[in-house]
Backbone as CSV, one residue per row, in Angstrom:
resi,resn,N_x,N_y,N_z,CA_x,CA_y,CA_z,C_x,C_y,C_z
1,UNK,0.847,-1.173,0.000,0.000,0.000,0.000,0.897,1.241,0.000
2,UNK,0.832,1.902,-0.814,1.312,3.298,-1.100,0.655,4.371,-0.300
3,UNK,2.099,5.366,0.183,1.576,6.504,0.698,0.827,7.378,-0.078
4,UNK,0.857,6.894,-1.192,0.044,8.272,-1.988,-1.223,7.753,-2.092
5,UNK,-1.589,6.429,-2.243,-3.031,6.067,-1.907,-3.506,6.336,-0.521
6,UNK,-2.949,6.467,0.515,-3.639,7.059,2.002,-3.613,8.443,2.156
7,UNK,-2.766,8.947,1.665,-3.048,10.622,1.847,-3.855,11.108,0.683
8,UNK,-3.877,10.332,-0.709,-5.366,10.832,-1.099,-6.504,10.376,-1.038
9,UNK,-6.429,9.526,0.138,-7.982,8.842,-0.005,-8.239,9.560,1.554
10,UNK,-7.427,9.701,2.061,-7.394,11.154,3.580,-7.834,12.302,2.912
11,UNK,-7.409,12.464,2.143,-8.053,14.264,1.936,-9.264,13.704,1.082
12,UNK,-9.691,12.455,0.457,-11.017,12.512,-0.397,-12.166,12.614,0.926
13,UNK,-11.195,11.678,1.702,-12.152,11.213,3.057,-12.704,12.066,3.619
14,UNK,-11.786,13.305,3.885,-11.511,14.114,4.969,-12.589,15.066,4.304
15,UNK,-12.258,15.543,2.905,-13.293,16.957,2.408,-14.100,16.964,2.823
16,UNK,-15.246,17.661,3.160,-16.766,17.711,3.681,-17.678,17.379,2.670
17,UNK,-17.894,16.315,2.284,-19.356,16.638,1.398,-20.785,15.927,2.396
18,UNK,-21.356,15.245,1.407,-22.814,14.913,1.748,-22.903,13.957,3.104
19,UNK,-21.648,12.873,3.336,-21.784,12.207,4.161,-21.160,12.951,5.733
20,UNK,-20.253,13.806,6.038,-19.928,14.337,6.614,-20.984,15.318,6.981
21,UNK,-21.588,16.350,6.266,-22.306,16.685,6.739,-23.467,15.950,7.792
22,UNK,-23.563,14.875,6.651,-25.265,13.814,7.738,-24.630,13.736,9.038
23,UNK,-23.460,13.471,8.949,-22.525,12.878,10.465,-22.774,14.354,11.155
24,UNK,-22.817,15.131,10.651,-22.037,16.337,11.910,-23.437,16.779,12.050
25,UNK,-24.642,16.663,11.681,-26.311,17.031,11.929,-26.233,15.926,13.182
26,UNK,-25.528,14.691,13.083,-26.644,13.640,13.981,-25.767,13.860,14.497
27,UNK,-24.451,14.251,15.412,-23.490,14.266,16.147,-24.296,16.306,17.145
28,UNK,-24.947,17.313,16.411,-25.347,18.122,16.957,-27.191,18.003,17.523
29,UNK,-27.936,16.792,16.209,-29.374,16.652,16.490,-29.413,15.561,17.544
30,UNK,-28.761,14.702,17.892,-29.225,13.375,18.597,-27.668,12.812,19.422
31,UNK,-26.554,13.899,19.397,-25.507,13.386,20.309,-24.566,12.194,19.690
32,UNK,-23.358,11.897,20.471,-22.314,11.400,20.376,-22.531,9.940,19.764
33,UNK,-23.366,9.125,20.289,-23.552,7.405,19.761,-23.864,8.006,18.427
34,UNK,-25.184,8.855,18.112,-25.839,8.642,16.569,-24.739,9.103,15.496
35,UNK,-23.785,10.447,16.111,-22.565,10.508,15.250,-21.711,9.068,14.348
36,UNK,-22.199,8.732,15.904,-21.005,7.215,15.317,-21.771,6.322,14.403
37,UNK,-23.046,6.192,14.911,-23.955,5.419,13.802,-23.916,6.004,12.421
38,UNK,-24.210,7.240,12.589,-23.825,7.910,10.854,-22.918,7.422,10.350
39,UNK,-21.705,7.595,10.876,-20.411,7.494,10.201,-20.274,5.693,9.800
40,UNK,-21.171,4.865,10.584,-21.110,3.340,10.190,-21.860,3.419,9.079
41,UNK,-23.336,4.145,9.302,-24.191,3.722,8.153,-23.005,4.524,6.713
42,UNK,-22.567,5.986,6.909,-22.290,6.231,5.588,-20.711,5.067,5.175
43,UNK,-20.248,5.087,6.041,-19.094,3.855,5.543,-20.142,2.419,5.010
44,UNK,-21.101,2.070,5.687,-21.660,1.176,5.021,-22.333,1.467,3.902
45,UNK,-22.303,2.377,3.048,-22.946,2.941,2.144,-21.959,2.515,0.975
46,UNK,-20.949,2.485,1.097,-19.715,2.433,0.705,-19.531,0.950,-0.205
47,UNK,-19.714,0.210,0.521,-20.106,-1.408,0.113,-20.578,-1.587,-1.243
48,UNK,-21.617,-0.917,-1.687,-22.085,-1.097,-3.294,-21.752,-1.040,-3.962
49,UNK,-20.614,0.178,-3.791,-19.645,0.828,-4.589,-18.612,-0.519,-4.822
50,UNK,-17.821,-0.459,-3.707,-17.220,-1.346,-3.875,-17.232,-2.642,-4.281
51,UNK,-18.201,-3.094,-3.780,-19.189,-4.336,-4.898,-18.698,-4.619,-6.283
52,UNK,-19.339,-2.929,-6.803,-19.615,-2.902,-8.220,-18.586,-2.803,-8.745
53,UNK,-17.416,-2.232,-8.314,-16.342,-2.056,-8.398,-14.835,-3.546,-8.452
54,UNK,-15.344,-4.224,-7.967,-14.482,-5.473,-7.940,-15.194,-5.872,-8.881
55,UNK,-16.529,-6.322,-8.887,-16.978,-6.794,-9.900,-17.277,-6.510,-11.036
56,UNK,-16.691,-5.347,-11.399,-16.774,-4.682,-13.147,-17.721,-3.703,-13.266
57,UNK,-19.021,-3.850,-12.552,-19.860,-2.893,-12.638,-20.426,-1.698,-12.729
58,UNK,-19.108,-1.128,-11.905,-19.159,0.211,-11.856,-18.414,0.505,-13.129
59,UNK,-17.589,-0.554,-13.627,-16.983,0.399,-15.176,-18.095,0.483,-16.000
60,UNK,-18.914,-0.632,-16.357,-20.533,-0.757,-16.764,-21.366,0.804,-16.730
61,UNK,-21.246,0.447,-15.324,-22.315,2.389,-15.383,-21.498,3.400,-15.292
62,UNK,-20.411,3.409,-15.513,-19.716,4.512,-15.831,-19.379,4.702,-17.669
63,UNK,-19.823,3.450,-18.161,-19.703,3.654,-20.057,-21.016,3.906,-20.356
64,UNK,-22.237,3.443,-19.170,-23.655,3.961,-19.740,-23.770,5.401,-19.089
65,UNK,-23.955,6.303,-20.284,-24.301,7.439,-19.537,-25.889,7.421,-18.950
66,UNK,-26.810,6.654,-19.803,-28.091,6.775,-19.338,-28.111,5.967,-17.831
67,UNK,-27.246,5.011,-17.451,-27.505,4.658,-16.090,-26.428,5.499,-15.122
68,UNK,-25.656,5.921,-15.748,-24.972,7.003,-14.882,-25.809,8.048,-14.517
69,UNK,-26.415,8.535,-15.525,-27.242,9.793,-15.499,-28.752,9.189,-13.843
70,UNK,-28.986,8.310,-14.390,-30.312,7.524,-13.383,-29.870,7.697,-12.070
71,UNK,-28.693,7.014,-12.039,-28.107,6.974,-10.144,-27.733,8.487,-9.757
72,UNK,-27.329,9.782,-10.696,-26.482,10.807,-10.623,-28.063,11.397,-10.286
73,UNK,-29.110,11.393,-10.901,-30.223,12.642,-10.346,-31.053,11.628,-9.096
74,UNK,-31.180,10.272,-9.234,-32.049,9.883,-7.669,-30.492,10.326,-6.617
75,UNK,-29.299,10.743,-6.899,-28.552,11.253,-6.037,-29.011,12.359,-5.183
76,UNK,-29.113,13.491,-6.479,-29.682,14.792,-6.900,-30.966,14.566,-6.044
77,UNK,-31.999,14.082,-6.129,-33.404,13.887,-5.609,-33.432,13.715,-3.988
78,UNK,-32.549,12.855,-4.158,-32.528,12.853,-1.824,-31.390,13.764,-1.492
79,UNK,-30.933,14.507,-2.680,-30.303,15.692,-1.735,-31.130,16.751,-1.028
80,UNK,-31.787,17.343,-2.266,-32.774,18.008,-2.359,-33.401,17.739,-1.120
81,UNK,-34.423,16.039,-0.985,-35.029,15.952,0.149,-34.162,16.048,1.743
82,UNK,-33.270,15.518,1.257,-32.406,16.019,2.720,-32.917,17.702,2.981
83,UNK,-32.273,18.391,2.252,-32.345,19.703,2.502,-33.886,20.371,2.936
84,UNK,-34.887,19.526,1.919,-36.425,20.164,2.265,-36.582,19.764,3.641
85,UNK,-36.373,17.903,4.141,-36.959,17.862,5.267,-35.785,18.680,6.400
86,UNK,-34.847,18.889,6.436,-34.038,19.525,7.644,-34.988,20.948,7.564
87,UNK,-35.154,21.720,6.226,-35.474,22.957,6.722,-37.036,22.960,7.483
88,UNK,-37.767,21.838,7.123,-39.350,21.461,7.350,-39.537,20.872,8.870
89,UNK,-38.202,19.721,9.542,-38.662,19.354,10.675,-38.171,20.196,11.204
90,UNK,-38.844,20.486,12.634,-38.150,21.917,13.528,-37.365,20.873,14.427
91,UNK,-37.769,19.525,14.277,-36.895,18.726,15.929,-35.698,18.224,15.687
92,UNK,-35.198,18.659,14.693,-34.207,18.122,13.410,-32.974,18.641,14.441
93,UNK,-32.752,19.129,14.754,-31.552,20.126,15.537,-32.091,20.379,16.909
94,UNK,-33.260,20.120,17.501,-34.204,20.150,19.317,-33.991,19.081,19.543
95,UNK,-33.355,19.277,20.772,-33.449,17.811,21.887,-34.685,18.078,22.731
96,UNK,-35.116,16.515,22.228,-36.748,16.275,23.080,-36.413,15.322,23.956
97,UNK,-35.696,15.745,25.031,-35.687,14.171,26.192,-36.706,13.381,26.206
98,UNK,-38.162,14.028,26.229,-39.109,12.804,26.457,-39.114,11.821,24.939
99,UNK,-38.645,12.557,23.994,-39.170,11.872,22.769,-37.717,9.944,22.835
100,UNK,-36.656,10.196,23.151,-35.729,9.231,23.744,-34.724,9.737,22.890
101,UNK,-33.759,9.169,22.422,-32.770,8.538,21.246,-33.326,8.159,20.011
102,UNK,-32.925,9.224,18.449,-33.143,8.956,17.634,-32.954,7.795,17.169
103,UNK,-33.776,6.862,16.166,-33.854,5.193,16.048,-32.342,4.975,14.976
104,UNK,-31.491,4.208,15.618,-30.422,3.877,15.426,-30.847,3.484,13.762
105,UNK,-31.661,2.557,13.356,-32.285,2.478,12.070,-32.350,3.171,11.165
106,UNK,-33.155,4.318,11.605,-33.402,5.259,10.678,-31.721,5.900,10.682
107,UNK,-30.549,6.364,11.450,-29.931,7.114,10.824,-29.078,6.284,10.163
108,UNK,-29.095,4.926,10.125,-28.292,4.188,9.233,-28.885,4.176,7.573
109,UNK,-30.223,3.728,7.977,-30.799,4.323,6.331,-30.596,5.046,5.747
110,UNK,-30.615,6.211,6.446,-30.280,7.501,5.528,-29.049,7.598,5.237
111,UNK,-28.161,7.230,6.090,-26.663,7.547,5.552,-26.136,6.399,4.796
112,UNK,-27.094,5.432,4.701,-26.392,4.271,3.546,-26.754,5.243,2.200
113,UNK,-28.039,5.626,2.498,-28.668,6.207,1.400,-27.791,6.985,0.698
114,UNK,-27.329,7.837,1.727,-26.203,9.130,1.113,-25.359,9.133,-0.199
115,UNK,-24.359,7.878,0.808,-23.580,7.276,0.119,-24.084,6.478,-1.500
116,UNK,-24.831,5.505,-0.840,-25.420,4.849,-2.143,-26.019,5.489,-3.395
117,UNK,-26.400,6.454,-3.227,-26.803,7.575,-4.736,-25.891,8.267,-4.890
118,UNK,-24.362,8.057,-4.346,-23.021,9.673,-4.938,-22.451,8.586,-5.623
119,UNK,-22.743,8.895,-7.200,-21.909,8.742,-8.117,-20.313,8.804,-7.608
120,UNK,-20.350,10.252,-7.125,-19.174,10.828,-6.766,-18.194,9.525,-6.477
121,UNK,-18.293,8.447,-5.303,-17.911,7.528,-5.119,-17.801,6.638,-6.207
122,UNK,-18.618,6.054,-7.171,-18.593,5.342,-8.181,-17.363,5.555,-9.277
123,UNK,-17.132,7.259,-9.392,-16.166,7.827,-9.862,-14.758,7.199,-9.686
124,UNK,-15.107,7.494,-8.280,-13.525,7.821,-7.356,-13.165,5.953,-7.610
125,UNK,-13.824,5.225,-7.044,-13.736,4.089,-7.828,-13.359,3.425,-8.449
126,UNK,-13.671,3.533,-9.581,-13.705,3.607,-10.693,-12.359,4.015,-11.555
127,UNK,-12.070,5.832,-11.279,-10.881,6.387,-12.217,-9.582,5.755,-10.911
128,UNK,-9.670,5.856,-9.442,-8.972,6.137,-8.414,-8.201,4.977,-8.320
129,UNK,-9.024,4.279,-7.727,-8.039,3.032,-7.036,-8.042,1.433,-8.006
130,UNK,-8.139,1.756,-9.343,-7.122,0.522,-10.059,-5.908,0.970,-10.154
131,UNK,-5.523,2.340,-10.222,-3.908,2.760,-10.202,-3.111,2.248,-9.090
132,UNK,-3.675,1.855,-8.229,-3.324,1.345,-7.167,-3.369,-0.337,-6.889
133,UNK,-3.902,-0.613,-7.380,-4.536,-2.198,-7.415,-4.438,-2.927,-8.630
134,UNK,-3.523,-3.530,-8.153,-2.916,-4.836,-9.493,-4.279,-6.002,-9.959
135,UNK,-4.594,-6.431,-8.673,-6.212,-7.644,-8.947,-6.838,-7.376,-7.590
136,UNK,-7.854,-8.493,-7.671,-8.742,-8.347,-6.865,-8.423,-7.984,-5.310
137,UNK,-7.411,-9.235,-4.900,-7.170,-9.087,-3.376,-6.520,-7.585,-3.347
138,UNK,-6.007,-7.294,-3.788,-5.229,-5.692,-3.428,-6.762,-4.778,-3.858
139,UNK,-7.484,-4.543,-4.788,-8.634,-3.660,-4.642,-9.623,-3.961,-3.442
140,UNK,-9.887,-5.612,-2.921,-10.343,-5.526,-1.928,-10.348,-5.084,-0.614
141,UNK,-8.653,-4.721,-0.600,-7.905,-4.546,0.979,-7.498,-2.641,0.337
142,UNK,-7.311,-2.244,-0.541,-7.843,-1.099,-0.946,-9.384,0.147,-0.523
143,UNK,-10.095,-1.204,-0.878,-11.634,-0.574,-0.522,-11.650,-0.736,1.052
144,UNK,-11.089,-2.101,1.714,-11.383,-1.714,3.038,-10.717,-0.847,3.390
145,UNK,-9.422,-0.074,3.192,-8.676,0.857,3.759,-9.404,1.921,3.796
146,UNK,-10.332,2.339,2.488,-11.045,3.845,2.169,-12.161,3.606,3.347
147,UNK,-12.852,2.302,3.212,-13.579,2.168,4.459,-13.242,2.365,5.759
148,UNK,-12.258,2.161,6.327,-11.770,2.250,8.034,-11.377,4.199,7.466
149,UNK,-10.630,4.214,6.662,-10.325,5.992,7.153,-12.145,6.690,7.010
150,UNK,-12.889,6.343,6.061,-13.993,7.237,5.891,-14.520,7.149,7.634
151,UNK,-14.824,5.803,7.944,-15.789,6.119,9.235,-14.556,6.913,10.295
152,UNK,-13.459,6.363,10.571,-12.718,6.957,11.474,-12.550,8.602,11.771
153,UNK,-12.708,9.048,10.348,-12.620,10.137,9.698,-14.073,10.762,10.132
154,UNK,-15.334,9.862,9.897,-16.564,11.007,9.880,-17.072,10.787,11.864
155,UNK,-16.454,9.791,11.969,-16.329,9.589,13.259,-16.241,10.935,14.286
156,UNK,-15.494,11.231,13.874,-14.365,12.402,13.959,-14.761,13.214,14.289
157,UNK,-15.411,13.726,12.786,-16.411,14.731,12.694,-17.576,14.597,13.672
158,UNK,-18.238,13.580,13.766,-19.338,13.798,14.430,-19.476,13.440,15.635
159,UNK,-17.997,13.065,16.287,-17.644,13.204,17.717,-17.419,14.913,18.600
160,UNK,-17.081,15.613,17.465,-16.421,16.361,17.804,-17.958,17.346,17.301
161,UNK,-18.929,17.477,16.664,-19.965,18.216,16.603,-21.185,17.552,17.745
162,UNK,-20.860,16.552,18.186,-21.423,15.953,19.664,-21.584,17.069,20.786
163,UNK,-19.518,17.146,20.859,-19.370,18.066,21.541,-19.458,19.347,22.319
164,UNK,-19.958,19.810,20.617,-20.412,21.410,20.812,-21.718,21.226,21.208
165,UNK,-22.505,20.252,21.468,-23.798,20.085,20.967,-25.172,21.023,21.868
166,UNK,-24.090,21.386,23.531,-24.912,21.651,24.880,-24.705,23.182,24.227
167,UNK,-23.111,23.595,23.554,-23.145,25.232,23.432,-24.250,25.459,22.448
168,UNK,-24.441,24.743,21.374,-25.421,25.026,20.059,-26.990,24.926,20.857
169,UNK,-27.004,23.293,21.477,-28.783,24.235,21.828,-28.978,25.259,22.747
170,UNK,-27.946,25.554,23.696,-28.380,26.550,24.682,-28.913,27.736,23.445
171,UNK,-28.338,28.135,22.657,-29.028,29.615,21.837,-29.751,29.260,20.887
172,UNK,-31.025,29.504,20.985,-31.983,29.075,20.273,-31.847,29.955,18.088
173,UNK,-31.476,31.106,18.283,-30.718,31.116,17.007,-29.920,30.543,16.508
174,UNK,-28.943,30.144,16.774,-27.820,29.128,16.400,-28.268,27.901,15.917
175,UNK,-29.179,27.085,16.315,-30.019,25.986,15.599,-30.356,26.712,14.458
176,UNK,-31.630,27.418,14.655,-31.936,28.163,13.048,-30.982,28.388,12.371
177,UNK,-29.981,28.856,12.044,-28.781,29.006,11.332,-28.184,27.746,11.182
178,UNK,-28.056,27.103,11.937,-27.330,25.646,11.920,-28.115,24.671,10.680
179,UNK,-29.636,24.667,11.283,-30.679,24.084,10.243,-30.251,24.638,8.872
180,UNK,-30.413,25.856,8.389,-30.537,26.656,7.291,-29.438,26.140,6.474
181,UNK,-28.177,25.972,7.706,-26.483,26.026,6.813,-26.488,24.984,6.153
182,UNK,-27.067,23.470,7.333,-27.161,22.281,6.842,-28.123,21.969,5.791
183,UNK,-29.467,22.652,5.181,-30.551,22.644,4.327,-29.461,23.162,2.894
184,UNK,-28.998,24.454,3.076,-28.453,24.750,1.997,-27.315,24.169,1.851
185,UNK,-26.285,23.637,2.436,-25.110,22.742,1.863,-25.853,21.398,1.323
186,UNK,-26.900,20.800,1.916,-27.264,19.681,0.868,-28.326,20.282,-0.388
187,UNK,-28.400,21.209,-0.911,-29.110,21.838,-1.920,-27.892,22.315,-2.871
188,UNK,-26.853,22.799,-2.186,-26.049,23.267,-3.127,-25.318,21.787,-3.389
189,UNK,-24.907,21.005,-2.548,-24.314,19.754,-2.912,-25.403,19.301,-4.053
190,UNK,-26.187,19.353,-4.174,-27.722,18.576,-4.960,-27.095,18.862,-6.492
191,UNK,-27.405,20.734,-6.543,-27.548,21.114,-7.427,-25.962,20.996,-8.309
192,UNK,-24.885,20.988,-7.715,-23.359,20.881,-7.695,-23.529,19.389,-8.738
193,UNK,-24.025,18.193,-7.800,-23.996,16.956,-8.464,-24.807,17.097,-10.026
194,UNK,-25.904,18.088,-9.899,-26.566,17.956,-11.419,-26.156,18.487,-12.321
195,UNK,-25.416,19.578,-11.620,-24.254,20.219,-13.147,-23.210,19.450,-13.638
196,UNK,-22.856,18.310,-12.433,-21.646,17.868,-12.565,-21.499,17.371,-14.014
């Protein structure tokens, strides 16, 4: 394994996009465990990719543009809904003690989800790590590497937005803004992926 495959799959890891964000909402909406659940579900999101990827597939939908195009806007489509429902639920960013702990379930769904509609990944994939990978066993121990840094990595993130989590609800503006920032980074991520 090459240093240049870990320090760029660290900074792919590391950038902020769609899955980082989900992590750092459930690390400020629902506390320190659901951070970590994000960061499993979006690393488990990861899996399909890689799937498709050992198994040829992803070169497949990367020569069809019409099924590239299919996975690239239902991407586009739950960005969007990310963004409508954060700006629509108000409890999205409110801690309701009586309501309990957000359902470990649901934030794995969504963040498989994340993952599972970003092309972006299919890409990276795809152009990234055969330069690196002679056959199968080396792309397999490849993909798990991108896997342990992504969660460790969004881990991270949403350990550390846990944190802040008592300063953010004490001011009841700061949620509103928080909501808004997180609504419009997955709208502009949305719209970003449809120009792409």
């Amino acid at each position: 394994m090459s240093l240049a495959f870990l320090v760029t799959t660290l900074i792919a890891v590391a950038t902020p996009g769609t899955g980082v964000l989900y992590t750092l909402s459930a690390g400020l909406a629902h506390g320190r465990k659901a951070s970590v659940i994000a960061a499993f579900g979006c690393t488990l999101g990861i899996v399909p990719h890689v799937l498709a990827t050992v198994t040829g597939l992803a070169a497949l939908l990367h020569a069809s543009a019409l099924a590239f195009q299919v996975v690239k806007y239902l991407g586009v489509a739950y960005l969007v809904y990310l963004a409508w429902m954060t700006l629509r639920d108000k409890s999205e960013l409110v801690v309701d003690t009586a309501a309990g702990p957000a359902s470990a379930r649901r934030i794995v769904v969504s963040a498989v989800l994340i993952n599972l509609l970003n092309p972006k990944l299919t890409i990276f994939f795809v152009a990234f790590l055969p330069q690196f990978a002679s056959g199968f066993q080396e792309m397999v121990t490849l993909s798990g590497v991108f896997m342990a840094l992504t969660f460790a990595v969004f881990a991270v993130y949403g350990v550390f937005a846990a944190s802040m989590r008592d300063r953010v609800l004490a001011r009841p503006r700061v949620l509103v803004w928080l909501r808004r920032f997180f609504a419009a980074s997955f709208a502009a991520l949305g719209v970003k992926l449809a120009l792409t």
